[in-house]
N, C-alpha and C positions, 0 to 999 in steps of 0.2 A: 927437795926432801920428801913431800907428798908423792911426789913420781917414784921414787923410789921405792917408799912405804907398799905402793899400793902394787907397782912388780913385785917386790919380794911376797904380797901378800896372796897373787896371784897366782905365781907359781908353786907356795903353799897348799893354795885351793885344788891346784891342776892335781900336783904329786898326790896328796890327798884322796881325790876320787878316782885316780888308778890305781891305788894302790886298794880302794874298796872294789872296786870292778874288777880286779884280779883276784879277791878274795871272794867276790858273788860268784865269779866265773868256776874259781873251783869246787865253793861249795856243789854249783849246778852241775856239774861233771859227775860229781859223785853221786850213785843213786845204791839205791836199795837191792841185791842182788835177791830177787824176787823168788827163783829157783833154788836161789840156795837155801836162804831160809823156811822154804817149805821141804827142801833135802833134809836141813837140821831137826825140823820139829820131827819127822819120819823117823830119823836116828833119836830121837829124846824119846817117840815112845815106846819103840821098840828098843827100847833099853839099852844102845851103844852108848853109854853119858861114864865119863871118870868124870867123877864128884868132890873136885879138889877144890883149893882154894886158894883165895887171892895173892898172885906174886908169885904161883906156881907155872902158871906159863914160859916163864923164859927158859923151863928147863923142859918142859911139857911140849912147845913150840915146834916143829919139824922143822930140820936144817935146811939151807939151802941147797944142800946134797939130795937131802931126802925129797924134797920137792923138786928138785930135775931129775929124778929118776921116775916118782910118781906122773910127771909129765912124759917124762919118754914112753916107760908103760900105758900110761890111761888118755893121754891126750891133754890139751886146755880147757876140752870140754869139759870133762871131770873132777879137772885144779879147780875152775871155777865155780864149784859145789860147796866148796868150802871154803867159801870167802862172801859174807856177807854184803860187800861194796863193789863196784863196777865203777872202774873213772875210764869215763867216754872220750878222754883225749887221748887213750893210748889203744895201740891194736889191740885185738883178740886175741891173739897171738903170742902174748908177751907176759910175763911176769907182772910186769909192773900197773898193768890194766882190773889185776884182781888187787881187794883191801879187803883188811878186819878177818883174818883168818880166825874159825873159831874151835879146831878140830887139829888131829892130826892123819888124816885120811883112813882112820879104821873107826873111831869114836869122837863124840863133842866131849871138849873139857868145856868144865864150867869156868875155868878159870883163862879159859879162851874166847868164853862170850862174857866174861867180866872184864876183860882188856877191851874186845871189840867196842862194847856200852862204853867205857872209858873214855878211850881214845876220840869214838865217832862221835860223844856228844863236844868233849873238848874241844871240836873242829867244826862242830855246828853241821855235823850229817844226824838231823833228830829222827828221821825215818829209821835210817840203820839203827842207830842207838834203841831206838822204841822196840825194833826190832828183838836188838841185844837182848833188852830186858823182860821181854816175853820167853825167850827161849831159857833165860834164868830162871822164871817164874815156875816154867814146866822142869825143870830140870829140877828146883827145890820142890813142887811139889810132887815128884816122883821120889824124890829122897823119901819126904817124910809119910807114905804112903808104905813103901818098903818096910821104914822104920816102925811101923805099928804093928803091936803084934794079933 
């Protein structure tokens, strides 16, 4: 009975810390797309920002149309301007290597770096997220700058 106890309890331990070293693993994948986010602040102060709000993105969003044309025209290089996040287990190459889109290739929505903060703190990428919320910060206080008369 003890022998038993003590496999079932092991095997618990095992599945346990792979399944948290799968989840360090992708945190660590995921970093801070360093050029992008100095791309975005550039567009926040030169004034490319829609100034919407929360739960406006999914319509704000660029399709997946729109982003395989924007890559045929401008390259990966460029897609990757506008994505806050880089996961380092997938090529350069690839769609699936950019995260946290926060823009639709001509201007930052606000309501695309209010997803991005979202989502990346949810998942425990706090750099991105920190990120996010800095380019929110400029972005609200270019609203209310505007807004004075």
């Amino acid at each position: 009975m003890m022998t038993a106890f003590l496999a079932a309890a092991s095997v618990f331990l095992c599945a346990t810390a792979v399944t948290l070293g799968s989840d360090q693993e992708k945190t660590d994948a995921v970093k801070l797309n360093v050029a992008a986010f100095d791309y975005a602040k550039e567009f926040v102060k030169q004034g490319h920002v829609i100034a919407d709000g929360r739960g406006a993105w999914s319509k704000d969003q660029p399709s997946a149309e729109a982003e395989n044309e924007f890559i045929r025209l401008h390259g990966f290089g460029e897609y990757a301007k506008w994505h806050l996040g880089i996961d380092n287990r997938y090529a350069e190459n690839t769609k699936r290597r950019y995260k946290f889109p926060y823009g639709d290739f001509k201007n930052v929505h606000r309501c695309g770096v209010l997803a991005a903060q979202s989502r990346a703190a949810q998942r425990k990428y706090f750099e991105i997220a920190n990120a996010a919320a800095q380019l929110k910060a400029m972005i609200d206080m270019t609203r209310e700058a505007h807004a004075k008369p």
